[in-house]
N, C-alpha and C positions, 0 to 999 in steps of 0.2 A: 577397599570399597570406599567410596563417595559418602559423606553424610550427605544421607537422605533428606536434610531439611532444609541443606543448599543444593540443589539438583541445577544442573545448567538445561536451556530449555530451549530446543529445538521447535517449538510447536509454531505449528502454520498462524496463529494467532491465538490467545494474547500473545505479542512475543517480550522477550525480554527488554526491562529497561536500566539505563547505566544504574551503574553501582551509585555513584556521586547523586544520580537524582532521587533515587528510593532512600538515599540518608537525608538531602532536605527533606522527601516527603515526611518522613517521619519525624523529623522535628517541627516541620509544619502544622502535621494532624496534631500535637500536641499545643502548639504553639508556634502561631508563625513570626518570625521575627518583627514585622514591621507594624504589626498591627496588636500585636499580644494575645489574640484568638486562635483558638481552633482552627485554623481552614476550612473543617467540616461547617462551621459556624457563621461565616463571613458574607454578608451580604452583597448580592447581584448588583446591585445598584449603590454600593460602595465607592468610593474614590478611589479607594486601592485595587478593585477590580477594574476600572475603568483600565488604571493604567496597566496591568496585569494584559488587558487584551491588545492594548495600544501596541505594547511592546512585545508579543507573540506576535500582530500582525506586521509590526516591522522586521524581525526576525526574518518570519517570512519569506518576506521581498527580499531582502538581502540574502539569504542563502541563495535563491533564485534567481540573481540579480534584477530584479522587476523594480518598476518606481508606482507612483500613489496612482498612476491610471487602472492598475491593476490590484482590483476590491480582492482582501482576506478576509473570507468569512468564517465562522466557527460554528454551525451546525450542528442539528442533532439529526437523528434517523438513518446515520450509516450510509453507504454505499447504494444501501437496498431505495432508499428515498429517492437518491436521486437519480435510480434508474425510472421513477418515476416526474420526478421534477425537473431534466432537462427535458423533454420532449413536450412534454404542461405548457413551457415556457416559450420553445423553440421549433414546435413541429405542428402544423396546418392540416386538418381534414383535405381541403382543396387545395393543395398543394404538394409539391416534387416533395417526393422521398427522403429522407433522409438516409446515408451510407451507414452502415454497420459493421462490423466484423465478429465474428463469431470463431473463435481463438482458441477457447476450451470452458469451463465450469460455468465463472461468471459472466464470460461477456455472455453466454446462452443464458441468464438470469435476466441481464436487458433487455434482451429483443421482444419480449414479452409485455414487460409493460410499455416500449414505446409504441407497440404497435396497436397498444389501447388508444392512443390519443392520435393518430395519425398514418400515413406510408411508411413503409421502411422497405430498405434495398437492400439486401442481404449481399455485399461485396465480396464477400469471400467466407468458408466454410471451409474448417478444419477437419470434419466428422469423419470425412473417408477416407483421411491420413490418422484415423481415432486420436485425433487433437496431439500428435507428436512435433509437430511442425506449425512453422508460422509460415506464410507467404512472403513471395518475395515480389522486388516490385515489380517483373514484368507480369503477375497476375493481378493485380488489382488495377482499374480500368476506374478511377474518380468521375464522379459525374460534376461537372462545372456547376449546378445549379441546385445540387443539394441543401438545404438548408444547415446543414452540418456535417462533421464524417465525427465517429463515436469510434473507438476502440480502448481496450486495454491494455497498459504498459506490460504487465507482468502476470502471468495465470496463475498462481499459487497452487492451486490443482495441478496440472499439470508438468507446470517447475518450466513452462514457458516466458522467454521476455526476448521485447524487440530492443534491440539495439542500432535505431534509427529513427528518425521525425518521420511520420506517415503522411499523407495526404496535400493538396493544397494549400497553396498563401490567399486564395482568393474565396476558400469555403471555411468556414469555425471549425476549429480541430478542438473536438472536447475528446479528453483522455480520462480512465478511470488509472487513478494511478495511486492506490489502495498498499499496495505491497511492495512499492522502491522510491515512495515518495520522499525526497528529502535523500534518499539514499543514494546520486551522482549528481554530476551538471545537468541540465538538461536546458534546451533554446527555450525557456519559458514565455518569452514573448512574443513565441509562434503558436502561442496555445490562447484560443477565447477560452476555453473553460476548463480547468485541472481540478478535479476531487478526488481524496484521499481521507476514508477512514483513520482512526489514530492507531487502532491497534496491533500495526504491526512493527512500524519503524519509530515514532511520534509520543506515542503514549496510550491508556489506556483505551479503552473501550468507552464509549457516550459524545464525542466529538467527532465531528469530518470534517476536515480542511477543503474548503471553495476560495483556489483562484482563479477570478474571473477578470477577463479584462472590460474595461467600463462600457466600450460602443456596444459591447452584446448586450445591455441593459436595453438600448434604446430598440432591439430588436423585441421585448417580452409584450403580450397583451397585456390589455387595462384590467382585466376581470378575473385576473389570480390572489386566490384567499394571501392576506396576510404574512399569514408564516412561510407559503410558497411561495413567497416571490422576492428573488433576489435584491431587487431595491428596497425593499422595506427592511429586510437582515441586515443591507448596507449601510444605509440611514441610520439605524440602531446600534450599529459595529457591534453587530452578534446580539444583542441585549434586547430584541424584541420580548421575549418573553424568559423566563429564569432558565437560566442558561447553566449546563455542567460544570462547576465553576473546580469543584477538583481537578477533572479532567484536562478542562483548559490551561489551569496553572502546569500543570504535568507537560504541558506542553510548550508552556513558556519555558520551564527549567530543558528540557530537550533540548528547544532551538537555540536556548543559550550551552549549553553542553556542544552540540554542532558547532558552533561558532569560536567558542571562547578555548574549548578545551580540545577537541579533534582539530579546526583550522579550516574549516568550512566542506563544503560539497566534494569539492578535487579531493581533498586529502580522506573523507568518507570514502566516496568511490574507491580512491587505492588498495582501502584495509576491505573493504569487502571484497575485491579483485583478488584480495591473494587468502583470502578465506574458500572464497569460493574455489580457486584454480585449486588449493591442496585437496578440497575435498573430492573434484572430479578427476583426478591426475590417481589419486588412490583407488577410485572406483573403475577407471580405467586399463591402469595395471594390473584387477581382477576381473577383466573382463571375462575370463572363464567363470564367474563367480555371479558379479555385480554386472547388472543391466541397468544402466539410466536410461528415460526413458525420453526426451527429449532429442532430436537431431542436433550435431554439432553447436552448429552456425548458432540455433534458439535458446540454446541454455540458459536458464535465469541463475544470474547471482544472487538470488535471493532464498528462492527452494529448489533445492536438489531433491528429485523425485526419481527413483530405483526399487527394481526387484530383487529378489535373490531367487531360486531354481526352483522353490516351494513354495508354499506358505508355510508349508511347518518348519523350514526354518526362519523363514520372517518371521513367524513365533518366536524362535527361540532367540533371534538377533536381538527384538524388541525386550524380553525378559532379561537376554545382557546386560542390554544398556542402560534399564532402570537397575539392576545392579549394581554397575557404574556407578551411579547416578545422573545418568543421561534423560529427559523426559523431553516427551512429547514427537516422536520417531517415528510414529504411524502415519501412515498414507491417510489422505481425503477418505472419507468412509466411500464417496462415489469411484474410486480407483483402485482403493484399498494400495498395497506395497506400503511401503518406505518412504518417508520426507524427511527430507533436516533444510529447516528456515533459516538462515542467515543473516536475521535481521540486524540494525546499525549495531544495537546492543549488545549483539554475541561476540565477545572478545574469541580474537585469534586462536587463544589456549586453547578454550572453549573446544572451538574447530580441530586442534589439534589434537585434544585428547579424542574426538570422535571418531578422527583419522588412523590412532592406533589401536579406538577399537576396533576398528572395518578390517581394518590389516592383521589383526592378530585372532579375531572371528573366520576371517577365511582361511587361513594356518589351520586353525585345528578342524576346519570341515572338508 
């Protein structure tokens, strides 16, 4: 059995972060080397914070390949805000709709608040495929004049991801991309607006990553509070108001662990690609057993989402695996089954030891 008090951890969020960044954290919270303080202690308005963001937000661009046209911001209010503050920003009472997609959990979390502030087009709907599928492009019909097209990289509920650029070069493609950000290449220069929460791939919880590219600035009204409005964040390089200064750093150390010690995004992508291929190749080959629930083509490499024949034995899989010392193995409370997250920080092993538990649970049932 696993000690209990190093459990490796599957959960859909927080997910795990490198080993090498939880040892700086903890000589930080004691004392950070360059300053001699706490971390907990270090002021927002520091010098050493100054550069602490500088250098997350070139990180950034660089894993990205992106240049300084394209603002990193450092945000609070999660994912949830700015299903509220692109539309604030970007969407007109008198005016064309903006394109949506509705994919599974969370994209059905924005279409709600943008449709407080404006039109929205609902382009495609997953509901009567119960969200196992994504569309392909001869279903979605873009409207030229949209003020934006909105969708989600990766459903984490559902263990959905596209593996393709959606929409137009001629409408702002804003992506929630919450659950694989940072986690392959992607054309970031075909995206006006990319947001990602920290908590899954990034770091912990209280930070969300806004890359926006600059011309969409000139698109905002004049009459957005302060803190909602992306020029004013921008101007401030995050530091409008006190800012998560933990969590940011946690994030500096990531983007330097991405960079310095993985070898950037291509070589990310690889090691998740064969984390992920073992763990659906195993569930595969108990397909009398194990049900994923995703279509081929859609599968995220990020959450593996499966049933087994019961619940009572998803019960007792789940009581397995904390045995193990496996955590965090339960489906979305809205789906209920099985997840195992994938996120950057879950080494191979990891996956592996998951692997022979799946294999050696279906043996003895």
């Amino acid at each position: 059995m696993s000690n209990p008090r190093n459990r490796l951890n599957f959960s859909g969020g927080p997910g795990a972060l490198p080993e090498s960044v939880l040892q700086q954290l903890q000589t930080a919270i004691q004392c950070e080397p360059d300053t001699g303080l706490s971390l907990l202690g270090i002021s927002h308005r520091s010098d050493w914070f100054a550069a602490v963001v500088q250098e997350t937000e070139d990180n950034i661009r660089h894993l990205l390949g992106v240049d300084r046209d394209h603002h990193v911001l450092l945000l609070q209010g999660g994912a949830t805000q700015q299903f509220s503050q692109i539309p604030m920003s970007l969407l007109r009472r008198d005016g064309p709709p903006a394109d949506y997609l509705h994919t599974g959990y969370w994209s059905g979390k924005a279409l709600p608040e943008a449709r407080k502030e404006g039109p929205v087009r609902l382009l495609w709907s997953g509901a009567e495929h119960a969200f196992s599928r994504l569309p392909d492009d001869h279903e979605l019909d873009y409207a030229a004049d949209a003020p934006y097209l909105h969708y989600i990289s990766n459903e984490t509920v559902e263990g959905l991801q596209f593996h393709r650029l959606l929409g137009r070069d001629d409408v702002p493609r804003i992506c929630d991309m919450s659950s694989d950000f940072l986690s392959r290449p992607i054309a970031a220069d075909r995206y006006a607006l990319i947001y990602a929460h920290a908590q899954k791939n990034i770091g912990p919880a209280g930070v969300t990553v806004v890359v926006l590219h600059a011309p969409l600035l000139d698109r905002l009204p004049a009459e957005l509070p302060s803190f909602l409005d992306y020029r004013s964040q921008a101007a401030a390089h995050s530091n409008l108001n006190t800012p998560p200064v933990f969590a940011i750093y946690t994030v500096l150390l990531v983007t330097r662990w991405l960079r310095h010690d993985i070898g950037g995004l291509a070589k990310m992508a690889e090691i998740n690609a064969g984390k992920a291929a073992l763990l659906y190749r195993v569930l595969d080959e108990g397909a009398d057993f194990y049900r994923p629930r995703a279509a081929v083509a859609d599968r995220s490499q990020m959450n593996v989402v499966f049933n087994l024949p019961t619940p009572a034995l998803e019960r007792d899989f789940l009581a397995s695996a904390t045995a193990a010392g496996l955590s965090g193995l339960q489906g979305h409370r809205a789906i209920g089954g099985l997840r195992a997250s994938l996120y950057n920080a879950l080494t191979p092993d990891a996956v592996a030891t998951l692997a022979t538990l799946l294999h050696d649970f279906r043996r003895r049932h």
